[in-house]
Short mmCIF file of the C-alpha atoms (twelve columns), coordinates in Angstrom:
data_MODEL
# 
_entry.id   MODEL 
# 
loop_
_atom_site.group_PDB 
_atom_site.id 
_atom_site.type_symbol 
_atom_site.label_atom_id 
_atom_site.label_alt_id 
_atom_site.label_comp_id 
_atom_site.label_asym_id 
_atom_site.label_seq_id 
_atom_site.Cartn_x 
_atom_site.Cartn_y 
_atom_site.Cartn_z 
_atom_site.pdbx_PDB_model_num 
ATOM 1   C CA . UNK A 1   -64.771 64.888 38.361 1 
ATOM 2   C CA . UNK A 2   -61.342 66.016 39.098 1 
ATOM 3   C CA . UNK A 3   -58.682 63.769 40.455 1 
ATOM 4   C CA . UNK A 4   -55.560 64.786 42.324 1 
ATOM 5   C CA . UNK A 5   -52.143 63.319 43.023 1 
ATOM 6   C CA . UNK A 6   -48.884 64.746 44.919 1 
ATOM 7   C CA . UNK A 7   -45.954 63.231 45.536 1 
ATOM 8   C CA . UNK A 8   -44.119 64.714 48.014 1 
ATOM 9   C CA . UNK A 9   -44.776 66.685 51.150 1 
ATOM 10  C CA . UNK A 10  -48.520 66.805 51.813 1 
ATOM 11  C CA . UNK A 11  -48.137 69.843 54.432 1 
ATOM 12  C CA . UNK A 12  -46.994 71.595 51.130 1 
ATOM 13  C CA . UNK A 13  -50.504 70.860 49.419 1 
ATOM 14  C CA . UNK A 14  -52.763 73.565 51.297 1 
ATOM 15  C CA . UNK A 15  -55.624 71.553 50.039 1 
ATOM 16  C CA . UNK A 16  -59.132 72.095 51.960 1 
ATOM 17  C CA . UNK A 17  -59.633 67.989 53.306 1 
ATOM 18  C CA . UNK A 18  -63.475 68.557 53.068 1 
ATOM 19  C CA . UNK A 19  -63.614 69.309 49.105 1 
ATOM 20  C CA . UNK A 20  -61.635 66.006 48.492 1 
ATOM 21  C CA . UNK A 21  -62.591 62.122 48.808 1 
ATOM 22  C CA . UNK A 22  -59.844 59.254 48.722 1 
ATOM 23  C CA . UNK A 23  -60.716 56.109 47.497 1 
ATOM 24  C CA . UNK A 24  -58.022 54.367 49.079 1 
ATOM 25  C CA . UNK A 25  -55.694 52.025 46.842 1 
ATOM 26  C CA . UNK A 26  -56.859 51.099 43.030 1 
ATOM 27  C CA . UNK A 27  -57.242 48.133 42.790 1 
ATOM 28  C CA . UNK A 28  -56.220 46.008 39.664 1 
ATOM 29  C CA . UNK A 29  -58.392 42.687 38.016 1 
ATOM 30  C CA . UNK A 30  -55.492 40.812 38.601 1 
ATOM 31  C CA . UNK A 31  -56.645 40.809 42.161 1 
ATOM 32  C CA . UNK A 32  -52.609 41.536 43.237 1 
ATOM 33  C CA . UNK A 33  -52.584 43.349 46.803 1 
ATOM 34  C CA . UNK A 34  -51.163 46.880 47.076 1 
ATOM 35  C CA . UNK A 35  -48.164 46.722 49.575 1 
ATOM 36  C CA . UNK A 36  -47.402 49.705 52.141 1 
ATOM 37  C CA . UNK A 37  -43.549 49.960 53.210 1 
ATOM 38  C CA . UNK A 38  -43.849 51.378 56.899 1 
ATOM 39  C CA . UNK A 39  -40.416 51.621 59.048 1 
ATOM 40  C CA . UNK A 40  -41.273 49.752 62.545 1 
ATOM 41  C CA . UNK A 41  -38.092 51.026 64.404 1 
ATOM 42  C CA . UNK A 42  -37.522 53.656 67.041 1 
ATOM 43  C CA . UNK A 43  -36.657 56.820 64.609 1 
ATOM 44  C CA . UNK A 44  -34.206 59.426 65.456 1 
ATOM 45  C CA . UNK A 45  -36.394 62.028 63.758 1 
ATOM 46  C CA . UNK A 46  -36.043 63.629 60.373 1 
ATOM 47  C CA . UNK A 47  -34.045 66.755 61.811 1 
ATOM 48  C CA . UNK A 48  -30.536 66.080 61.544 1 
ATOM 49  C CA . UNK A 49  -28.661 68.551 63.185 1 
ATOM 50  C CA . UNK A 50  -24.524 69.004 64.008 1 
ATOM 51  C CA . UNK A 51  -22.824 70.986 66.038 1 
ATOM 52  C CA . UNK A 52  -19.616 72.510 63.846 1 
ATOM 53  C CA . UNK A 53  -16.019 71.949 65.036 1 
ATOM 54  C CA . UNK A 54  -15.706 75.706 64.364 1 
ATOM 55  C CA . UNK A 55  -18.896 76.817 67.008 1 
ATOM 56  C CA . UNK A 56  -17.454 78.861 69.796 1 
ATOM 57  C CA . UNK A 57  -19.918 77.626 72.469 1 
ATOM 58  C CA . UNK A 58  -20.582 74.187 71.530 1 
ATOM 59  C CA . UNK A 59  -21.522 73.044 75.086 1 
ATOM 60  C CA . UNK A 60  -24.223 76.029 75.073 1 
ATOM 61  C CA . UNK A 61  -25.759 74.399 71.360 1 
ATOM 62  C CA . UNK A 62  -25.639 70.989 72.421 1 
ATOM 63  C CA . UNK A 63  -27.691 72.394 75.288 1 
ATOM 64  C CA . UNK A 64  -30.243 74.043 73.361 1 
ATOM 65  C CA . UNK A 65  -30.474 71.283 70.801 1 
ATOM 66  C CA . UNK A 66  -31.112 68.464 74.316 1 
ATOM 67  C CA . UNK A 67  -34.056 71.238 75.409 1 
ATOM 68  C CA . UNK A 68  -35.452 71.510 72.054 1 
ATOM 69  C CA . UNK A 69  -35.830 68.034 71.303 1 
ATOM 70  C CA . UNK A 70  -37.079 67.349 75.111 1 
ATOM 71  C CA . UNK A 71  -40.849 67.171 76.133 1 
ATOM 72  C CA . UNK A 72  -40.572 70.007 77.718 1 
ATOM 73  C CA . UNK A 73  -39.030 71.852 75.252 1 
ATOM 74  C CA . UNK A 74  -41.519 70.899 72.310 1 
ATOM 75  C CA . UNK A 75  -44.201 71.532 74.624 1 
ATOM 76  C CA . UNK A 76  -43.556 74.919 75.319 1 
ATOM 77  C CA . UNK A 77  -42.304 75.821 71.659 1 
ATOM 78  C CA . UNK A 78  -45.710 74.449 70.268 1 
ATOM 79  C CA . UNK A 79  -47.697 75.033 72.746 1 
ATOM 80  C CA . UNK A 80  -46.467 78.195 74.752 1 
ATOM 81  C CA . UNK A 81  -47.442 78.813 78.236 1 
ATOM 82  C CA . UNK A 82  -49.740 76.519 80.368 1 
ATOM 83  C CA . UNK A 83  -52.949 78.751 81.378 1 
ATOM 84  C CA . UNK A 84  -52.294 81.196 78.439 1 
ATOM 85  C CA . UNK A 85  -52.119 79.271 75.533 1 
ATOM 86  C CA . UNK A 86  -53.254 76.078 76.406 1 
ATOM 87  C CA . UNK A 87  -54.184 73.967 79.124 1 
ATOM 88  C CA . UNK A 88  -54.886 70.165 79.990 1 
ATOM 89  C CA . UNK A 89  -58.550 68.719 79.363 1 
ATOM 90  C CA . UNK A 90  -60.213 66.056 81.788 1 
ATOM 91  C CA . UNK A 91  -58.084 63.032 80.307 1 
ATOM 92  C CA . UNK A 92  -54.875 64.906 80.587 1 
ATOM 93  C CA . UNK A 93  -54.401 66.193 76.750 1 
ATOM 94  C CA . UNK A 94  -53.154 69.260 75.976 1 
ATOM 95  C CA . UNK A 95  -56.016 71.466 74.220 1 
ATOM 96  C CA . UNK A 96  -54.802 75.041 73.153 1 
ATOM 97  C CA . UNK A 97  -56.691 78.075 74.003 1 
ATOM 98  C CA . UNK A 98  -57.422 80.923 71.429 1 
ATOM 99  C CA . UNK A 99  -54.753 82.870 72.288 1 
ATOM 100 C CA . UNK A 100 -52.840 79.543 71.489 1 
ATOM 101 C CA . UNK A 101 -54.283 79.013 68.619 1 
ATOM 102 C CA . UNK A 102 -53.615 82.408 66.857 1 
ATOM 103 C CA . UNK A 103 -50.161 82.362 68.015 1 
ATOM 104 C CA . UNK A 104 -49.894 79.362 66.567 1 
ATOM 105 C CA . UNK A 105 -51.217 80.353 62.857 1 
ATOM 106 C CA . UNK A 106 -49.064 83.255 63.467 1 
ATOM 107 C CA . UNK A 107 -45.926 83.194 61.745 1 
ATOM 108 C CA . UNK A 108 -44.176 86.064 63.220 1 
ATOM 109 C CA . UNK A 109 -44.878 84.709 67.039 1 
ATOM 110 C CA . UNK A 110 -42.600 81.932 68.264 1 
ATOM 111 C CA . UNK A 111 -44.951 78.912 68.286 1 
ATOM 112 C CA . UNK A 112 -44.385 78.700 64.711 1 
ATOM 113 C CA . UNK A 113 -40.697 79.874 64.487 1 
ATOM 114 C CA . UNK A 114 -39.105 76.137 65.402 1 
ATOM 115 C CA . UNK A 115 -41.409 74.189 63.373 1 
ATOM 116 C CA . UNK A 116 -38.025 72.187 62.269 1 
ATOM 117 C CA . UNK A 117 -37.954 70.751 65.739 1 
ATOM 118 C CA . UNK A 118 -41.835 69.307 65.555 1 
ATOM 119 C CA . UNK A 119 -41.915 66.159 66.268 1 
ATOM 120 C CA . UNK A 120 -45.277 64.107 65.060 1 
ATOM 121 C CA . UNK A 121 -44.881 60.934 67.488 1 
ATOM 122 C CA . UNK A 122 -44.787 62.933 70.254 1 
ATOM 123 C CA . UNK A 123 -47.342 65.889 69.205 1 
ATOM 124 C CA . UNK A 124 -49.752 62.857 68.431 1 
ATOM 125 C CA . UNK A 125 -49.105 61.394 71.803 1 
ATOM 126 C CA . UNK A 126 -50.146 64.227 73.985 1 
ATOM 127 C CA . UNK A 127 -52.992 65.643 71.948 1 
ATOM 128 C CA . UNK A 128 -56.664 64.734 71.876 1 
ATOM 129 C CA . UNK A 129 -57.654 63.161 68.466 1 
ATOM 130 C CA . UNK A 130 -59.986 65.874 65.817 1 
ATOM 131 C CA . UNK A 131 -63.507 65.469 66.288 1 
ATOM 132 C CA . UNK A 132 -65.336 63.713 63.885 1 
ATOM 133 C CA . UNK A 133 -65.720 65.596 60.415 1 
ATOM 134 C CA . UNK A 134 -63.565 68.357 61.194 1 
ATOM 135 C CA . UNK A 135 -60.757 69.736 58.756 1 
ATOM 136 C CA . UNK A 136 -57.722 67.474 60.939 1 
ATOM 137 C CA . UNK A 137 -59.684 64.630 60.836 1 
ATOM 138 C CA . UNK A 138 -60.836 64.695 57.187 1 
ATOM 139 C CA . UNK A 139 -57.429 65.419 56.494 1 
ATOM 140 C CA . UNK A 140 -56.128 62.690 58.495 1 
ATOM 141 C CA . UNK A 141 -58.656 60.323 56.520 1 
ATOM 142 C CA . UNK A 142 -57.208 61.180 52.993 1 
ATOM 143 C CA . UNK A 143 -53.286 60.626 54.440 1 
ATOM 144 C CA . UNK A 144 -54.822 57.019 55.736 1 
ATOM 145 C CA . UNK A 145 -56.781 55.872 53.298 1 
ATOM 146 C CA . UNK A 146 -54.396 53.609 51.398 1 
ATOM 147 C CA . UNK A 147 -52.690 52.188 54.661 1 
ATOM 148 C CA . UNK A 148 -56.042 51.387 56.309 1 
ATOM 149 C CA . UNK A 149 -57.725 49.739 53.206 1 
ATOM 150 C CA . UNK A 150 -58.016 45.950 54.343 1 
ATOM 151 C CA . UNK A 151 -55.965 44.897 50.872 1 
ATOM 152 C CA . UNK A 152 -52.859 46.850 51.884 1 
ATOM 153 C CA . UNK A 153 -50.297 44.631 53.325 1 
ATOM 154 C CA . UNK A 154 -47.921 46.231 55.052 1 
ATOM 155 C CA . UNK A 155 -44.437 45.275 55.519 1 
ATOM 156 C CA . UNK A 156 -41.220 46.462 57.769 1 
ATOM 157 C CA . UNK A 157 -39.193 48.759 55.610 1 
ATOM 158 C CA . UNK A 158 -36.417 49.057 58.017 1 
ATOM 159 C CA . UNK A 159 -35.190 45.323 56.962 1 
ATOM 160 C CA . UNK A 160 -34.462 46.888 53.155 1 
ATOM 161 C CA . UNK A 161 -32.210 49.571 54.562 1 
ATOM 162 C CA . UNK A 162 -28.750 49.268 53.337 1 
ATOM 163 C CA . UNK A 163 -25.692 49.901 55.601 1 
ATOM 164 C CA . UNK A 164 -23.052 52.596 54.321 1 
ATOM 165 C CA . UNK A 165 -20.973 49.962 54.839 1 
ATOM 166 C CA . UNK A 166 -22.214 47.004 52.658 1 
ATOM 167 C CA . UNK A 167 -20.392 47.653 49.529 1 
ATOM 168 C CA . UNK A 168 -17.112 49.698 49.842 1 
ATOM 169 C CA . UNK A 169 -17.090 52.833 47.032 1 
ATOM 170 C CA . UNK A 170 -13.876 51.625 45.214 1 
ATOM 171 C CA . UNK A 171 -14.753 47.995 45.000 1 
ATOM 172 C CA . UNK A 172 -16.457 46.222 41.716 1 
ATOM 173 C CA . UNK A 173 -20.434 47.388 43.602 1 
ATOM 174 C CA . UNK A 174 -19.199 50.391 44.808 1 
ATOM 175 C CA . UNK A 175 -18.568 51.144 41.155 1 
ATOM 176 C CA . UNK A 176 -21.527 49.599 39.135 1 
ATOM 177 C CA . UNK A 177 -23.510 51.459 42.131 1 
ATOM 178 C CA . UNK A 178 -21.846 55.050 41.286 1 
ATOM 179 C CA . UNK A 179 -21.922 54.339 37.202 1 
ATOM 180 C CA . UNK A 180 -25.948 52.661 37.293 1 
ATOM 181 C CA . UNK A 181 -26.671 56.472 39.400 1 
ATOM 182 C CA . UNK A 182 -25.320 58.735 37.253 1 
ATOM 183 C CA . UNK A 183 -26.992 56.951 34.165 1 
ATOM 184 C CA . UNK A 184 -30.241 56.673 35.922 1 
ATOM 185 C CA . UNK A 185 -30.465 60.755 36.056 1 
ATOM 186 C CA . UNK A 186 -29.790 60.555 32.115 1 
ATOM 187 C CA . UNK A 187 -31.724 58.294 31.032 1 
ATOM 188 C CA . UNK A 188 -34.943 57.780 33.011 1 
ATOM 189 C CA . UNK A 189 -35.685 61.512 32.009 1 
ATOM 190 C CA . UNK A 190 -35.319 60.678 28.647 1 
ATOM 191 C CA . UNK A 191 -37.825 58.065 28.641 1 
ATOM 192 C CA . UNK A 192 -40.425 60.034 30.214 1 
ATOM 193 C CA . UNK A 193 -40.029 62.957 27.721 1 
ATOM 194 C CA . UNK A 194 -40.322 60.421 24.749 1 
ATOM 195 C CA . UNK A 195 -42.956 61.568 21.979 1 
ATOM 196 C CA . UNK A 196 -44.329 58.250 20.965 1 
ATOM 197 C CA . UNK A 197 -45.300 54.714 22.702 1 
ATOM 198 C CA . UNK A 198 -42.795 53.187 20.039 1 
ATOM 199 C CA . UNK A 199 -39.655 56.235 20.823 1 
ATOM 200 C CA . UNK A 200 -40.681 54.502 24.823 1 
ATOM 201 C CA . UNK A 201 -40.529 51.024 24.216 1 
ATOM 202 C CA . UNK A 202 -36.918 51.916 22.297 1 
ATOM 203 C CA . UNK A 203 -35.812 54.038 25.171 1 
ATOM 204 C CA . UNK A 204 -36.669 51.612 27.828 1 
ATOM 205 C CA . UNK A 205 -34.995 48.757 26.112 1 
ATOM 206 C CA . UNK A 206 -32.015 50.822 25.679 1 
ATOM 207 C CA . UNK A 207 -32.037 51.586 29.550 1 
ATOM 208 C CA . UNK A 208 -32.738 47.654 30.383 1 
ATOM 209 C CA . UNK A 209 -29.685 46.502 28.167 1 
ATOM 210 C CA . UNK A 210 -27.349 49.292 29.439 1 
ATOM 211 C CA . UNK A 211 -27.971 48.837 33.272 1 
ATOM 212 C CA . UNK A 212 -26.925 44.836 32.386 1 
ATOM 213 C CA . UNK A 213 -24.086 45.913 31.216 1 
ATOM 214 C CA . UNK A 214 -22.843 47.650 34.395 1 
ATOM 215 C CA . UNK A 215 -23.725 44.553 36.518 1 
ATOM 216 C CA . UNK A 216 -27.199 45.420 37.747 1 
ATOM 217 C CA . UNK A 217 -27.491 42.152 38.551 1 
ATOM 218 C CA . UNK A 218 -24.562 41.445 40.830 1 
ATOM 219 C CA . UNK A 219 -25.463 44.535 42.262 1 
ATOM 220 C CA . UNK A 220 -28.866 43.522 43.353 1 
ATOM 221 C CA . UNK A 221 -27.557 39.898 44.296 1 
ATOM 222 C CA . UNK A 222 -25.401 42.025 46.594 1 
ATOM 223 C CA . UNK A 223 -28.148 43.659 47.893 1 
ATOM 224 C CA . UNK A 224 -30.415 40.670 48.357 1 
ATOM 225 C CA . UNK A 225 -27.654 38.879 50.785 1 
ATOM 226 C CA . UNK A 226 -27.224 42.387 52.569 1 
ATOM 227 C CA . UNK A 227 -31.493 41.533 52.998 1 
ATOM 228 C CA . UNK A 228 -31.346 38.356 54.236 1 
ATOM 229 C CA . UNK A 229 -28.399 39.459 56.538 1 
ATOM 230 C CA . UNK A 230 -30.831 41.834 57.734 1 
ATOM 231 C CA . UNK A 231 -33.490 39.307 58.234 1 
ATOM 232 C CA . UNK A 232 -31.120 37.340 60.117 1 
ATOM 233 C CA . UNK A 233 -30.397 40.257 62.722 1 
ATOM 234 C CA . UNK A 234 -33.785 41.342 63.286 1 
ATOM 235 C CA . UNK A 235 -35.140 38.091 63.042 1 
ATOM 236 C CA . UNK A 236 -37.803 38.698 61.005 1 
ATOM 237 C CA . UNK A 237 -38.626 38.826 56.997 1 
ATOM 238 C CA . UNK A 238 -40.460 39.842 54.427 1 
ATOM 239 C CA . UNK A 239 -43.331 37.482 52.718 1 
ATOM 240 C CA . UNK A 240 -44.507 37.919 49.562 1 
ATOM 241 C CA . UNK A 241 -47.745 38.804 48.847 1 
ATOM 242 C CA . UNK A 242 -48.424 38.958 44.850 1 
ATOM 243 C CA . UNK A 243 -46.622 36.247 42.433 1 
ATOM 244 C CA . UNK A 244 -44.352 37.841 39.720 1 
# 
């Protein structure tokens, strides 16, 4: 049968949920877990907008930017008007109406023109779940599958993110950090357009010995104290699961 993988945005796939079947994480004989990285803190969204110093009414954006982002706001740019295009069901859940829903699939009507300022957390948390087998809710399965299998482990992500401020650009990291960068967009291309399993090994060994010379390994000793630092503030850590 056919097997598919994407990397990248899955709203981009415009695959039909029902022809497709995850089987969660592959699992290897080694019996080593599959880990999940999931970020446990409050986000701030992945919209990051600014108001420029230039903008003549900046008062009258900030404005619009505080509605758009509010609950009322998203509601009525996703959902439009309340007896119209949607309405609340028995529990309280906002359920949209046909009208709704065409406007919705509608590109040139306005429920769809500030799709930038959609915001999953709170969509999810004012919306009914799919019903059983339908296309969200298949769809929702395959996007799942690997976090929900019962060998995942999943750990805090947030504790690996790295301050701007924990190596300073012009010091000896900020340095080996710029230089290991630029030769990472080199050279990992070249080993993945390699012709041979032996041209491979040669250009991965090549890689390995050049990223020692530019102090990959004070780097990531750097980085493992900016970890625990993090452990430290959040007061929690991360346990490994599979042995080296």
């Amino acid at each position: 049968g056919r097997v598919f993988c994407f990397i990248g945005n899955i709203a981009n796939t415009d695959i039909v949920a029902s022809d497709w079947l995850s089987m969660g994480p592959l699992l290897p004989d080694s019996g080593k877990r599959p880990v999940l990285g999931m970020d446990l803190t409050a986000p701030t969204g992945w919209l990051q907008t600014f108001v420029s110093k230039s903008c003549a009414h900046p008062e009258e954006a900030a404005r619009f930017l505080n509605y758009m982002t509010s609950s009322e706001g998203l509601l009525y740019t996703n959902y439009g008007e309340e007896g119209v295009d949607f309405y609340y069901n028995r529990d309280g859940l906002i359920q949209s109406t046909d009208i709704g829903v065409k406007k919705r699939v509608n590109s040139d009507n306005a429920l769809s023109k500030f799709w930038n300022f959609y915001n999953s957390a709170w969509d999810n948390s004012v919306t009914p779940l799919p019903e059983p087998d339908s296309e969200a809710s298949l769809f929702a399965k395959l996007q799942c599958a690997f976090a929900v299998a019962p060998e995942t482990a999943i750990y805090n992500s947030s504790l690996l993110r790295l301050p701007d401020s924990y190596i300073a650009p012009d010091d000896a990291y900020g340095q080996a950090n710029a230089a290991i960068e630029e030769y990472c967009k080199i050279q990992i291309p070249a080993i993945l357009t390699t012709a041979s399993d032996q041209a491979f090994e040669e250009e991965y060994l090549r890689f390995i010995h050049r990223l020692t010379e530019l102090n990959v390994d004070g780097l990531n000793q750097k980085i493992n104290w900016q970890m625990h630092q993090n452990f430290k503030e959040y007061g929690e850590t991360i346990t490994r699961v599979n042995e080296p």
